[in-house]
C-alpha positions in Angstrom: 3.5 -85.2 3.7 0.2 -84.1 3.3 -0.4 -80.3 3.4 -3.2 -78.4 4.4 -4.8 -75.4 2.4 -7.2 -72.6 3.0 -10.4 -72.9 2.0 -10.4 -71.1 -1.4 -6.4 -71.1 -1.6 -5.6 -71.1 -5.2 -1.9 -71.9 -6.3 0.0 -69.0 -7.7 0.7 -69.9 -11.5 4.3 -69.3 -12.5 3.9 -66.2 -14.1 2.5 -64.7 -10.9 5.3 -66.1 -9.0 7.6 -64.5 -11.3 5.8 -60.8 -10.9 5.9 -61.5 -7.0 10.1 -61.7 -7.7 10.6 -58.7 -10.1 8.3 -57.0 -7.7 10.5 -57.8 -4.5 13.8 -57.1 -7.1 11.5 -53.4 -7.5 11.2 -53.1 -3.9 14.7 -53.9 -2.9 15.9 -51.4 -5.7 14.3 -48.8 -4.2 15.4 -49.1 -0.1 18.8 -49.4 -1.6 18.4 -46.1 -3.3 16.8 -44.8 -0.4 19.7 -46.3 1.6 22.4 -44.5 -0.8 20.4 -41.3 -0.9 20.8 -41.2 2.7 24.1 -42.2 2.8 25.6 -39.6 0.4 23.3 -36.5 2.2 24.8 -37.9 6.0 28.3 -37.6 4.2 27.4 -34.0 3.1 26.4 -33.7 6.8 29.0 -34.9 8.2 32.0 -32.7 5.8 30.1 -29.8 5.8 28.6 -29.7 9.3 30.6 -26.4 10.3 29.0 -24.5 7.8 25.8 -25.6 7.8 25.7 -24.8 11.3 26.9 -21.3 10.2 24.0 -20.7 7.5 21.3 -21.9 10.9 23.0 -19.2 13.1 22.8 -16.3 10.8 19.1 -17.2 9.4 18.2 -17.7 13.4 20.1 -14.0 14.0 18.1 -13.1 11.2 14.9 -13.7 12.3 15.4 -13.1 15.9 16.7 -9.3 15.0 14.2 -8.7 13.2 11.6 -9.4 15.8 13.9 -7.7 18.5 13.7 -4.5 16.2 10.0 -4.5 15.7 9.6 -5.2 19.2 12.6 -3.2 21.0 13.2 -0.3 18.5 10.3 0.3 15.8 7.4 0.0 18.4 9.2 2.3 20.7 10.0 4.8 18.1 6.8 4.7 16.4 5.0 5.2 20.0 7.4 8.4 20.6 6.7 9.9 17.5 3.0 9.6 18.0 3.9 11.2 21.3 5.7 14.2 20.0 2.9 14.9 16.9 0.2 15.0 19.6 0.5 18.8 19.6 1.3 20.0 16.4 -1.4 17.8 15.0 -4.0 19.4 17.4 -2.9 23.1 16.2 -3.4 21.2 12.2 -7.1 20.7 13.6 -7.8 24.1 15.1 -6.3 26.0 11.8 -8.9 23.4 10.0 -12.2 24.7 12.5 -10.7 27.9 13.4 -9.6 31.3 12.9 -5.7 32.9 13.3 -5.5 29.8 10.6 -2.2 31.1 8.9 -0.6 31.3 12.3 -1.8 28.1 13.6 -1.0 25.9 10.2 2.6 27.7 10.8 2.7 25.9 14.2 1.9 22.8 13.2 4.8 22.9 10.8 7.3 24.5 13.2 6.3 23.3 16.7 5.3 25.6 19.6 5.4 25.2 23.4 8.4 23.5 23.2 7.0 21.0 21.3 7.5 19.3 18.0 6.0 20.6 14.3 5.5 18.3 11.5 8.6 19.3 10.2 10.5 17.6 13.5 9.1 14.3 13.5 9.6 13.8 9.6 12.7 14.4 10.4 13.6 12.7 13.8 11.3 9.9 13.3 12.3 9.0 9.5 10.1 6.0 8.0 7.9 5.3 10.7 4.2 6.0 10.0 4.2 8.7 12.4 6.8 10.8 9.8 4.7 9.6 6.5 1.5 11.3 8.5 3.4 14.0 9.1 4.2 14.5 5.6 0.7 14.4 4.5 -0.2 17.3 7.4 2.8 19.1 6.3 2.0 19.1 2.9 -1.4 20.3 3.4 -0.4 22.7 5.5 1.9 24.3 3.2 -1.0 24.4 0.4 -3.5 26.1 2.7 -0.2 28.6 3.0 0.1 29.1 -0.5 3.4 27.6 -0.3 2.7 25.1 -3.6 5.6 24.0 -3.9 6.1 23.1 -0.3 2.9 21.3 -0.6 3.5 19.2 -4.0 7.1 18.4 -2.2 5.4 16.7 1.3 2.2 15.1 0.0 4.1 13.1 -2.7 5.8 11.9 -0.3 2.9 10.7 1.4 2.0 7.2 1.1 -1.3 5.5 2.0 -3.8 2.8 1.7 -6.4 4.6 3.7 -9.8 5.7 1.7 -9.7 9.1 2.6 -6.4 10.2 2.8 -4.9 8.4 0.0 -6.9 10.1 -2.5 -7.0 13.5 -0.5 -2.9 13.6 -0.8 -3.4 13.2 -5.0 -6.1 16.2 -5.0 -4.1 18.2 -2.5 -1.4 17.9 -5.3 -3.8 18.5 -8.2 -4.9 22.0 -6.1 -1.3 22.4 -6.0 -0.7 22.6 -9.8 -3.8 24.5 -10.4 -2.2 27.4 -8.7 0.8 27.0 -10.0 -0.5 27.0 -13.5 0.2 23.3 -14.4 -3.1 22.5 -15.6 -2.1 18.9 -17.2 -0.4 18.5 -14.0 -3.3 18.9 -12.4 -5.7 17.0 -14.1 -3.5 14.2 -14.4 -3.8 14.3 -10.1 -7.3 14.5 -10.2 -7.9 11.9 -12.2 -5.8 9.6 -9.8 -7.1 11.0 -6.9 -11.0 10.0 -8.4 -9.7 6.5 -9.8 -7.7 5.7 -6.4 -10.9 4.8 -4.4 -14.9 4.2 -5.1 -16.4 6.2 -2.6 -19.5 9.1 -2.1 -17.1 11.7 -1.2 -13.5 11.9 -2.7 -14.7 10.2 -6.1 -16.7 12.7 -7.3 -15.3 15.3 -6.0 -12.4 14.6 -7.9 -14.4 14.1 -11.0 -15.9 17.0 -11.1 -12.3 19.0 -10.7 -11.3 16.6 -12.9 -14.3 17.7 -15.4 -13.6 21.6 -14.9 -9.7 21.5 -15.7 -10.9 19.2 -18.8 -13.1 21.5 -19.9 -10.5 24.4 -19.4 -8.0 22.3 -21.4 -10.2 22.1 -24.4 -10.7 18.7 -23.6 -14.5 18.4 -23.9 -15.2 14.6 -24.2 -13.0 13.6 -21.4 -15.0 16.5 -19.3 -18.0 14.8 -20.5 -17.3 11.8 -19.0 -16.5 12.6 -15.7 -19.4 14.9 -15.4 -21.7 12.0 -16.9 -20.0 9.7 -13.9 -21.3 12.0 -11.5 -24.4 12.2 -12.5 -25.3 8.3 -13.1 -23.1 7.7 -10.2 -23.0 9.6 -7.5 -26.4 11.2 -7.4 -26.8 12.0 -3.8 -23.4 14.0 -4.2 -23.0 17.2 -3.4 -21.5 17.7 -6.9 -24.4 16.3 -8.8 -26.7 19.2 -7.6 -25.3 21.5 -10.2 -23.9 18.8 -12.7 -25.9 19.4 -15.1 -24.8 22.6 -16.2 -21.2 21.1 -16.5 -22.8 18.8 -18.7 -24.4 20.9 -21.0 -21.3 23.3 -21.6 -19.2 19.6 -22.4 -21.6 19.0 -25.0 -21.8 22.0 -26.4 -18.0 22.0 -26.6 -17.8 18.7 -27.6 -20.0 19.3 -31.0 -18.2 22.0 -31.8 
């Protein structure tokens, strides 16, 4: 019987007839340990479907409480704190711009008018952000009072990311140590506070504390650098106006 080709039909040779059969072998080896793989895993299905269907539930309560808490309980209580610092927060501003300021840092701490203090939200309102402001205003609070201790206690507990505050807290602390005679302990703040953010108003104002308790220390070339900082800096900083002197004392020191 005659048979009828394509126009440029070529005959496979044998050797490509015999790739076309170790391919199909390839092919068929595969799907049948495709078909096996899925064989075994609907077996592990199918004996260990209770608890499977135990590890979904809890992962789904997982998740699902999680969101209800945020949504249901954290929100709420975060909102309710906010509420109940409204007022001792507005006597922390007035003792800031105002006179009567030992009375008035005294009620932001305790409450007044039947209201909270920063010392009742920290506690009623325990690891919301509310409470870790709280503990920054507290721990100011207690430095402006004198009360160092008080004050090294509340800001370290104090934890930020913002630009201002962050560093503020560490140089609140430093102040803290400076009046209680822990110089090193100071500095060491200082030098956080002026490395924790690259700004035109905590950084060198930090570095030029930082430069004065160096100097005090005996520590000359570290005061030197700070006070160099400022200077190449920071120029339009209300510390570099009388930087220069600083300077000249840490060189003098430092040649010594």
């Amino acid at each position: 019987m005659a048979t009828y080709n394509k126009r440029g039909y070529k005959p496979k040779t044998k050797v490509e007839k015999e790739q076309d059969i170790e391919e199909g072998s390839t092919t068929a080896e595969v799907f049948n340990t495709l078909d096996e793989t899925a064989s075994k895993t609907e077996d592990f299905v199918a004996k260990n479907q209770k608890y499977i269907f135990i590890i979904i539930g809890v992962v789904a309560l997982v998740v699902l409480g999680s969101l209800a808490y945020k949504e249901f309980v954290a929100a709420p209580k975060q909102e309710n704190a906010m509420n109940d610092m409204f007022q001792a927060q507005k006597y922390f501003d007035q003792a800031v711009t105002g006179v009567a300021k030992d009375s008035l840092y005294n009620l932001a701490l305790t409450g007044g008018e039947g209201k909270f203090g920063m010392l009742d939200v920290i506690e009623e309102y325990s690891g919301t952000d509310a409470a870790n402001l709280a503990n920054y205003y507290a721990g100011t609070a207690y430095l402006r009072l004198k009360d160092y201790k008080n004050a090294v206690e509340y800001l370290s507990a104090f934890d930020s990311e913002d630009e201002v505050l962050a560093p503020l807290a560490k140089g609140n602390i430093g102040d803290a140590f400076v009046q209680l005679n822990q110089k090193e302990d100071a500095l060491e703040y200082y030098e956080k506070a002026a490395k924790m953010r690259d700004n035109e108003y905590t950084t060198p104002m930090y570095l030029y504390k930082a430069g004065a308790i160096a100097l005090d220390l005996g520590e000359a070339d570290k005061a030197l650098d700070y006070f160099t900082q400022i200077k190449e800096k920071y120029p339009n900083a209300t510390e570099a106006s009388t930087v220069d002197v600083f300077i000249g004392k840490a060189q003098v020191l430092a040649n010594k």
